[in-house]
C-alpha positions in Angstrom: 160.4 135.5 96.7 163.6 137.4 95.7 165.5 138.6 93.1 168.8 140.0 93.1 170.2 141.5 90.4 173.6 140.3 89.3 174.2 141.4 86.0 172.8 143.7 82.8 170.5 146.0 85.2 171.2 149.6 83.3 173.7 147.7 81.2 174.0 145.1 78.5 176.1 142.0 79.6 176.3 139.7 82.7 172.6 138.7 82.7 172.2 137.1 85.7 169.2 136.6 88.0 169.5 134.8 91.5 166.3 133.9 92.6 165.5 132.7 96.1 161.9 131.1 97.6 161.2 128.8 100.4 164.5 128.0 101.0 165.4 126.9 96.8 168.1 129.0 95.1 168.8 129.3 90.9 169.9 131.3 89.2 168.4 132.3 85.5 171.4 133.2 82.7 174.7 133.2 83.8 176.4 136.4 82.0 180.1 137.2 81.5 180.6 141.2 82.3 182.2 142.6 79.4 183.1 146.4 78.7 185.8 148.5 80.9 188.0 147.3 83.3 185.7 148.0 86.2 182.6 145.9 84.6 184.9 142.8 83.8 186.4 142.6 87.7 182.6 141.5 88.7 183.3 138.6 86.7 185.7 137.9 89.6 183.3 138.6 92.3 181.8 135.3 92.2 181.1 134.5 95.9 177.5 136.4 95.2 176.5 134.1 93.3 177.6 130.6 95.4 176.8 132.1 99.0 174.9 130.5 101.1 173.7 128.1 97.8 173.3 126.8 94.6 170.6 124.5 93.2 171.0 125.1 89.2 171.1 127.3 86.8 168.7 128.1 83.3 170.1 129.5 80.3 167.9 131.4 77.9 170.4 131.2 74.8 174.4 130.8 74.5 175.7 134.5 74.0 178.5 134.7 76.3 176.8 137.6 78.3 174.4 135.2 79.3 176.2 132.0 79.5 179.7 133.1 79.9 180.4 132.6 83.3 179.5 128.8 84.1 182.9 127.2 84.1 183.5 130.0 86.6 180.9 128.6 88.5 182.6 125.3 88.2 185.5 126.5 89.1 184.0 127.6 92.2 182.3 124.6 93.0 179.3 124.8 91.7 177.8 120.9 90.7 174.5 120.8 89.8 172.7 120.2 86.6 172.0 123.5 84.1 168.8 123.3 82.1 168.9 125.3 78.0 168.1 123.9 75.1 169.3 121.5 72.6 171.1 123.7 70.0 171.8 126.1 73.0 173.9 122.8 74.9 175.6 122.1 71.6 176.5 125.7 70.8 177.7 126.2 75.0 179.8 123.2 74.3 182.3 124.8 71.9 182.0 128.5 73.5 182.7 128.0 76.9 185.8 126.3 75.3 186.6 129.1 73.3 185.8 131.9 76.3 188.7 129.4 78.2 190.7 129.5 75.9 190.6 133.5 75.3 191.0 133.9 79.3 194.0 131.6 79.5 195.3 133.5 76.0 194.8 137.0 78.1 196.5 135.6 81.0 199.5 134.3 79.5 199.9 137.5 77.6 199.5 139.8 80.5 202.3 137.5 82.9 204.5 137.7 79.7 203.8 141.5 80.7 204.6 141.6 84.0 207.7 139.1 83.9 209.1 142.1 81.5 208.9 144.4 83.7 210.7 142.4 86.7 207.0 141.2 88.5 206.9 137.8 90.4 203.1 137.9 91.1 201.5 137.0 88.0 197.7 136.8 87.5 195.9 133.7 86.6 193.1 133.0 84.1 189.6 133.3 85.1 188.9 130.0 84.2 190.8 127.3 82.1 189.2 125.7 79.4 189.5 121.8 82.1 186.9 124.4 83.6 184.6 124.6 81.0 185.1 121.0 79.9 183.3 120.1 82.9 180.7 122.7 83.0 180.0 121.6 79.4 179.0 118.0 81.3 176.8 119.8 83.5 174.6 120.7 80.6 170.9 119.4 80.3 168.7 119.6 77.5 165.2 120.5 77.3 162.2 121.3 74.7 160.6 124.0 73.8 157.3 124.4 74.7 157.2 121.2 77.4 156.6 122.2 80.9 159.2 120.9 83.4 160.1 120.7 87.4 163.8 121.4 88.0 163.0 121.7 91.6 159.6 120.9 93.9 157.4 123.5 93.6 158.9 125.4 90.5 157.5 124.9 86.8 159.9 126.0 83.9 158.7 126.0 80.4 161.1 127.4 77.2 159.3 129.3 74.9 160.7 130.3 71.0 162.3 133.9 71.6 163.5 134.6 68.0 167.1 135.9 69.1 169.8 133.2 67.8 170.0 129.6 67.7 167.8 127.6 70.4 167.3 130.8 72.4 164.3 131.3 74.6 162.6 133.1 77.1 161.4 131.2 80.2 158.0 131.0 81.8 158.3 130.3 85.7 155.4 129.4 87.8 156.5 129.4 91.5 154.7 128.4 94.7 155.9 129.3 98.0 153.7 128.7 101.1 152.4 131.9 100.7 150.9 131.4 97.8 151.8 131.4 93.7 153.7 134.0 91.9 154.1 134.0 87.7 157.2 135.2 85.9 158.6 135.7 82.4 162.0 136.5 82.1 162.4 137.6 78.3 166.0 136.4 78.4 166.8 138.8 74.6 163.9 138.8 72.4 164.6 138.2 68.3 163.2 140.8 65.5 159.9 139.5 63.4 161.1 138.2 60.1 164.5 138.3 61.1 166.9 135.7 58.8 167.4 133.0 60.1 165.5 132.8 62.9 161.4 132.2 63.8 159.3 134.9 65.1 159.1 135.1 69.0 157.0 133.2 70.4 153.9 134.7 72.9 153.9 133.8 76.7 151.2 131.5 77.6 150.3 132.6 80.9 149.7 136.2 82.2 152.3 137.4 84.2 152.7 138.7 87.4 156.2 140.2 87.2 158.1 140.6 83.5 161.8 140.8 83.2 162.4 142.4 80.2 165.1 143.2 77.9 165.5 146.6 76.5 169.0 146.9 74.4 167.3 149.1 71.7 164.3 150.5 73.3 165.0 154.1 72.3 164.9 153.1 68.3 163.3 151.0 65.9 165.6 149.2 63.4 165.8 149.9 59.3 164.4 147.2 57.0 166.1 144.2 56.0 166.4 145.4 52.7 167.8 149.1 53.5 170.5 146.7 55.8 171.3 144.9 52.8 171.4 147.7 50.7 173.6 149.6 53.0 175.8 146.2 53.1 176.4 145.8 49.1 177.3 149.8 49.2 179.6 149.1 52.5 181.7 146.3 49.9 181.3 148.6 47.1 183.1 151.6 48.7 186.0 148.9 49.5 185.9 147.2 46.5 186.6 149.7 44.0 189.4 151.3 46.2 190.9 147.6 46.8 190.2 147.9 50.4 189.1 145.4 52.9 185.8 145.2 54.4 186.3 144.0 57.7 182.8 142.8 59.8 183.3 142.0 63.6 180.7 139.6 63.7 179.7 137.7 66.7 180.6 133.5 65.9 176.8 132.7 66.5 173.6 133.6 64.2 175.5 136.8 62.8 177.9 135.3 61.2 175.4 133.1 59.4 173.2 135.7 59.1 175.7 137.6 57.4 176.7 134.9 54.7 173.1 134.3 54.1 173.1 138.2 53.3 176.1 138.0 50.6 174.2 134.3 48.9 171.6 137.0 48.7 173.9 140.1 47.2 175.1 137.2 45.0 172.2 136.1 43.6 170.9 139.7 42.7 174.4 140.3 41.0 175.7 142.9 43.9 177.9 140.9 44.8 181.6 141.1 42.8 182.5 137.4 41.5 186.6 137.8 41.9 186.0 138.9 45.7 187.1 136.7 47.9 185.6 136.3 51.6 187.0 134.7 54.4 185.2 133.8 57.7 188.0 134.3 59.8 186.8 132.3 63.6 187.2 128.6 64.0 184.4 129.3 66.8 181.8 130.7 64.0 182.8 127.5 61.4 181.8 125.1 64.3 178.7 127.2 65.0 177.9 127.1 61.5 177.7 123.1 61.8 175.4 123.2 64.9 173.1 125.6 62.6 173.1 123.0 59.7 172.1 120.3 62.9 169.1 122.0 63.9 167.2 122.8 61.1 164.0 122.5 63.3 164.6 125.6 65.2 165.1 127.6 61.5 162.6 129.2 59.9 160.5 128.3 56.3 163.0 130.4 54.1 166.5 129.1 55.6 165.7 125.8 56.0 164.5 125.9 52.0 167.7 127.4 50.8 169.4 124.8 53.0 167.8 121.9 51.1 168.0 124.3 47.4 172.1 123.0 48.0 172.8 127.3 46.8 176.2 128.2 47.4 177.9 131.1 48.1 181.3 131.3 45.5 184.6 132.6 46.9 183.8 131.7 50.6 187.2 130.5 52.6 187.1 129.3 56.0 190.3 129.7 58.1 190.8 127.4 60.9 194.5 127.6 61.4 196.1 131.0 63.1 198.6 131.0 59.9 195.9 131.0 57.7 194.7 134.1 59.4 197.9 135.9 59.4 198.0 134.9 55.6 195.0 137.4 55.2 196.5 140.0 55.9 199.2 140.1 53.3 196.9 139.7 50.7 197.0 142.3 47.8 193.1 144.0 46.9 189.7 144.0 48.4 188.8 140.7 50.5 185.5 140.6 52.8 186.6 139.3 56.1 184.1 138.2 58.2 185.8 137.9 62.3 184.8 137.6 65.5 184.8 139.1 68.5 181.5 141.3 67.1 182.6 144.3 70.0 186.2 143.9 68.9 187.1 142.9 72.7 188.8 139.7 71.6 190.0 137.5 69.1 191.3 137.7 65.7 189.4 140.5 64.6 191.9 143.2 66.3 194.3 141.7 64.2 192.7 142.6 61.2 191.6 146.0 62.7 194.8 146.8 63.0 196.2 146.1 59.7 193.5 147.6 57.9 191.3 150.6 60.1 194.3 153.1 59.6 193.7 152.7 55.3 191.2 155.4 54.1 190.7 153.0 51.3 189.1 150.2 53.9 186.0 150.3 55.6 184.5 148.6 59.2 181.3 146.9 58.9 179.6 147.3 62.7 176.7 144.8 62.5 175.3 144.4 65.8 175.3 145.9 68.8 178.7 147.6 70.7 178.5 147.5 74.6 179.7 150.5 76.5 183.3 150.4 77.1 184.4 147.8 74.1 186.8 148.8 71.8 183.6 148.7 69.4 182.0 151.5 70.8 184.6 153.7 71.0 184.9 153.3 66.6 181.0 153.2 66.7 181.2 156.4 68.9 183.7 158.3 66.6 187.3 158.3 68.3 190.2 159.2 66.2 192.8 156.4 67.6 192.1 153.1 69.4 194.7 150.7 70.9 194.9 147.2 69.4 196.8 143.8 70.1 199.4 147.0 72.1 199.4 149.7 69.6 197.6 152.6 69.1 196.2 153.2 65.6 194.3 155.9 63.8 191.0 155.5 62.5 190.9 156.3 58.9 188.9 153.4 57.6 184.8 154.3 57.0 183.0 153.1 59.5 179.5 151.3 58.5 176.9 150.7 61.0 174.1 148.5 60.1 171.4 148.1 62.7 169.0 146.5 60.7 171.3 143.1 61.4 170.5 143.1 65.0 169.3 140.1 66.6 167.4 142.5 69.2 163.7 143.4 68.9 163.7 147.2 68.2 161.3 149.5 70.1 157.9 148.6 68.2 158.1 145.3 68.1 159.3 144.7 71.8 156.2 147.0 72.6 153.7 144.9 70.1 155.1 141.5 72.3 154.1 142.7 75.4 151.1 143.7 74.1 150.0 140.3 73.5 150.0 139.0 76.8 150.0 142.0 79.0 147.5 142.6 81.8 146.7 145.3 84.2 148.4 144.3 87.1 151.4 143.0 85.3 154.7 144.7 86.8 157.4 145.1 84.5 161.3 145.3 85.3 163.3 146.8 82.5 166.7 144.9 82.2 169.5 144.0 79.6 169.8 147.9 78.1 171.5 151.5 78.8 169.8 154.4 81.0 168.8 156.2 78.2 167.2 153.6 76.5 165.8 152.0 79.1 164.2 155.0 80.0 162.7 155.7 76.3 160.7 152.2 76.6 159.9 152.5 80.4 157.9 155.8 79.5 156.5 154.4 76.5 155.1 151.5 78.5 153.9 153.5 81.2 151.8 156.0 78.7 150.5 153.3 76.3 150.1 150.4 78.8 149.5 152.1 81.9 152.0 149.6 83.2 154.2 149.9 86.4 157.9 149.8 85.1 161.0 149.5 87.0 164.7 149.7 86.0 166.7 148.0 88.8 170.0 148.7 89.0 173.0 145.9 89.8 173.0 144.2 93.1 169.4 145.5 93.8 167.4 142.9 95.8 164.2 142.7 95.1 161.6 141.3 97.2 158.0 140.0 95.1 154.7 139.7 96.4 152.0 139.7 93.7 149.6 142.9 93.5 152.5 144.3 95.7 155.6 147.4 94.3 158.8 145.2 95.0 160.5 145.9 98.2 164.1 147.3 96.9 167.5 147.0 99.0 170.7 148.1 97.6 174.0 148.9 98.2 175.0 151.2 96.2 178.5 152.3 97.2 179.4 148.2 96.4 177.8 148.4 93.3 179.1 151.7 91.6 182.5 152.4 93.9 182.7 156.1 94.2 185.6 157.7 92.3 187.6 160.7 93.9 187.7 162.8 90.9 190.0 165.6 93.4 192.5 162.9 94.7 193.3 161.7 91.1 193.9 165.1 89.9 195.8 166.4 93.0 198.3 163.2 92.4 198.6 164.4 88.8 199.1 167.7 89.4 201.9 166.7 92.2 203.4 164.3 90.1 204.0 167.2 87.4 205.2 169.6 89.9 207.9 166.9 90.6 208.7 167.2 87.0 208.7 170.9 87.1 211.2 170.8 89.7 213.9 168.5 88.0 213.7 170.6 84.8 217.0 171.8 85.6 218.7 168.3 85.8 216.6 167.1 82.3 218.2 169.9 80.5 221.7 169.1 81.3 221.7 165.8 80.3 222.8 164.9 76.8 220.6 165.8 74.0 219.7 162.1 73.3 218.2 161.4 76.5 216.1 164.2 76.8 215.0 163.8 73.2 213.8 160.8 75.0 212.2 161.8 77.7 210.3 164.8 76.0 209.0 162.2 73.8 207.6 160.4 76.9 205.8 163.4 78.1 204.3 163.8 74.7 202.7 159.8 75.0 201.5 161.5 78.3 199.9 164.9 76.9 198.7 162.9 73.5 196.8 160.6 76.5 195.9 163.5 78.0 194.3 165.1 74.7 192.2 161.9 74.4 190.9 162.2 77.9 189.9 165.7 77.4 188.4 165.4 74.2 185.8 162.3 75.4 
């Protein structure tokens, strides 16, 4: 059998495993690449995924990282069936929509762009949302917990993982003529007692090979009641200064999560009564209703408060784009709830950029900021950040609540493998950054006496049981070498050039140089950034 690596291996998004044995070919998740510029071209690097075949795909949960790239598939002709659960097919229905309709909404703005500027070859969107309509018909649904062949000699089943909404990791039993191998492939594993959400579930069967997700393997995450704590003080700090509290929240389970949070705030009177909040995303009002559809896949607590009928006062949806733009004029304090949750997309920049440059605002940060996203960068303390075209300072308090995640932290992704571990289990570390990665793989190795791995992207990896993996990789295709020298010997040319006109600049009127110094000083202010990162 073998597995190559197409996405989050020592990163977070484009989960993707192709898998290849006696001649079948799947593929498990199906990850948008979202961060820089360099991680989102793989999402047009599609031909590794069709060549030389595709029999289907299975989804562990919606998340666009691990979902986000099927109407690309379509688009390249992928046809067969793609196997995820029920609330999972109802919530892909309406995101893959959405994720068209952002990529048709990017392309249009960057051609507007490049028309400007004189450009007749324009770009086109990476897929359309006529794309994801018919991916969305490619969906099939499938329970948890029942055993099923999508192709001879494979057996799937979906276990609970306690992440969001009908996520789940997969079991895979596989025989090839050469015998049997076992798999788990954790797809993102939920916190115990998270809101929301049941507890993960245990594999049945003891693996041979584990594919593992480890997005905060370096740390464990604070209590549920510190996170809410820290939330009513986050409002607080806005409130009084008639600020806005603005949460990038991702459309599906945090969202929810965090208006089950405020009914809480409310009903221990932390919560002020003349504050409005608006959930600003038409995705995350449609989530909500798939939420309220599957109660079954809820746990005790929310599916009592669903039938108590408690409301949450103050709450405003907006649908419409003018009722989003209406926000923003709004005099005082206002919670608005917005998505994209890494502030790569959607209406949230909007709102960031009216409000992150007021002192008297503050950014909620409730879940996890890839490398690269505009997130991070706030998460990671940068003074300016460039929104919707412009470049704003950062003066807003910036709030990070952890305890929010949807991720197991460190202890509790070591207690689940725990329970179902054996000797000659051989774990593969995916879904997480180097750092952290490395933090769990040594933890594993010390208190498990496991064998961990950390594969890296486009790594094939061949899997006999009892056996170390056979590796193969090319790695000057999958981290392109950059030519630090060349890039500064053209900058340092290109200012000698400058240099050497200096005579011409200063005899032209004072106007136009007053216009060209300012240009250099957009230059050196770029220039300032780059040195202080």
């Amino acid at each position: 059998m073998k597995v190559t690596l197409l996405g989050a291996a020592r990163t977070v998004t484009g989960s993707c495993y192709m898998i290849e044995a006696d001649g079948r070919r799947f593929g498990i998740d199906c990850g948008m690449h979202q961060g820089n510029k360099d991680m989102e071209k793989r999402n047009w690097e599609t031909a590794l995924y069709m060549k030389p075949r595709l029999d289907f795909f299975l989804i562990t949960h919606a998340h666009i990282d691990h979902s986000g790239l099927l109407p690309r598939m379509w688009r390249e002709g992928f046809k067969g069936p793609v196997y995820c659960t029920e609330p999972t097919l109802d919530l892909l229905r309406i995101m893959l929509l959405d994720s068209a309709h952002i990529q048709e909404t990017d392309a249009k703005w960057e051609n507007t762009k490049l028309m400007r500027k004189g450009s007749k070859q324009l770009v086109e969107p990476l897929y359309t949302r006529a794309d994801a309509e018919a991916a969305a018909k490619l969906l099939k649904p499938v329970k948890l917990n029942q055993p099923f062949a999508p192709a001879a000699g494979v057996k799937v089943t979906y276990r609970d993982a306690g992440h969001i909404l009908g996520a789940a990791f997969l079991e895979l039993q596989v025989t090839e003529a050469a015998g049997g191998t076992s798999l788990v492939f954790s797809g993102d594993i939920g916190r115990p007692g998270a809101l929301l959400m049941n507890d993960p579930d245990n594999p049945r069967i003891k693996p041979d090979y584990l594919f593992m997700e480890s997005t905060y393997g370096d740390r464990d995450h604070k209590s549920e009641g510190s996170s809410l704590q820290e939330l009513a003080e986050a409002i607080e700090y806005s409130y009084r200064r008639r600020g806005k509290i603005i949460i990038p929240a991702f459309a599906v389970e945090r969202t929810q999560e965090v208006l089950y949070s405020l009914l809480q705030l409310n009903q221990e009177g932390k919560l002020p009564q003349d504050l409005p909040i608006f959930v600003d995303s038409p995705l995350a009002i449609r989530a909500t209703e798939v939420f309220l559809n599957h109660p079954g896949y809820l746990d005790d607590d929310s599916r009592a408060m669903m039938k108590s009928g408690i409301t949450l006062p103050n709450v405003r949806f907006s649908l419409t784009a003018d009722e989003s733009r209406a926000i923003n004029t709004l005099e005082g304090s206002a919670v608005i709830i917005s998505a994209s949750g890494m502030c790569n997309a959607g209406r949230v920049r909007h709102h960031l950029r009216h409000n992150i440059w007021d002192p008297n605002s503050c950014v909620v940060f409730v879940g996890y900021q890839g490398m690269g996203t505009p997130g991070r960068k706030i998460v990671d303390g940068a003074k300016t950040i460039t929104l919707v075209g412009d470049e704003v300072a950062i003066k807003a308090k910036i709030f990070t609540i952890n305890g929010f995640s949807a991720h197991a932290g460190q202890s509790q992704l070591m207690e689940w493998v725990k329970s179902f571990m054996h000797p000659s289990m051989q774990v593969m570390l995916m879904h997480g950054e180097p750092q952290k990665q490395q933090a769990l793989a040594d933890l594993l190795r010390e208190r498990c006496q496991l064998k961990v791995q950390m594969p890296d992207y486009l790594e094939e990896l061949v899997l006999t049981p009892g056996k170390a993996p056979q590796v193969q990789q090319d790695a000057a295709r999958a981290h392109p070498g950059i030519n630090w020298d060349v890039l500064l010997g053209d900058s340092e040319g290109k200012l000698a050039e400058l240099r050497a006109q200096l005579a011409a600049f200063r005899a032209l009127p004072w106007e136009e140089q007053a216009e060209l110094r300012d240009s250099l000083l957009e230059v050196n202010a770029r220039l300032l950034s780059l040195l202080a990162h």
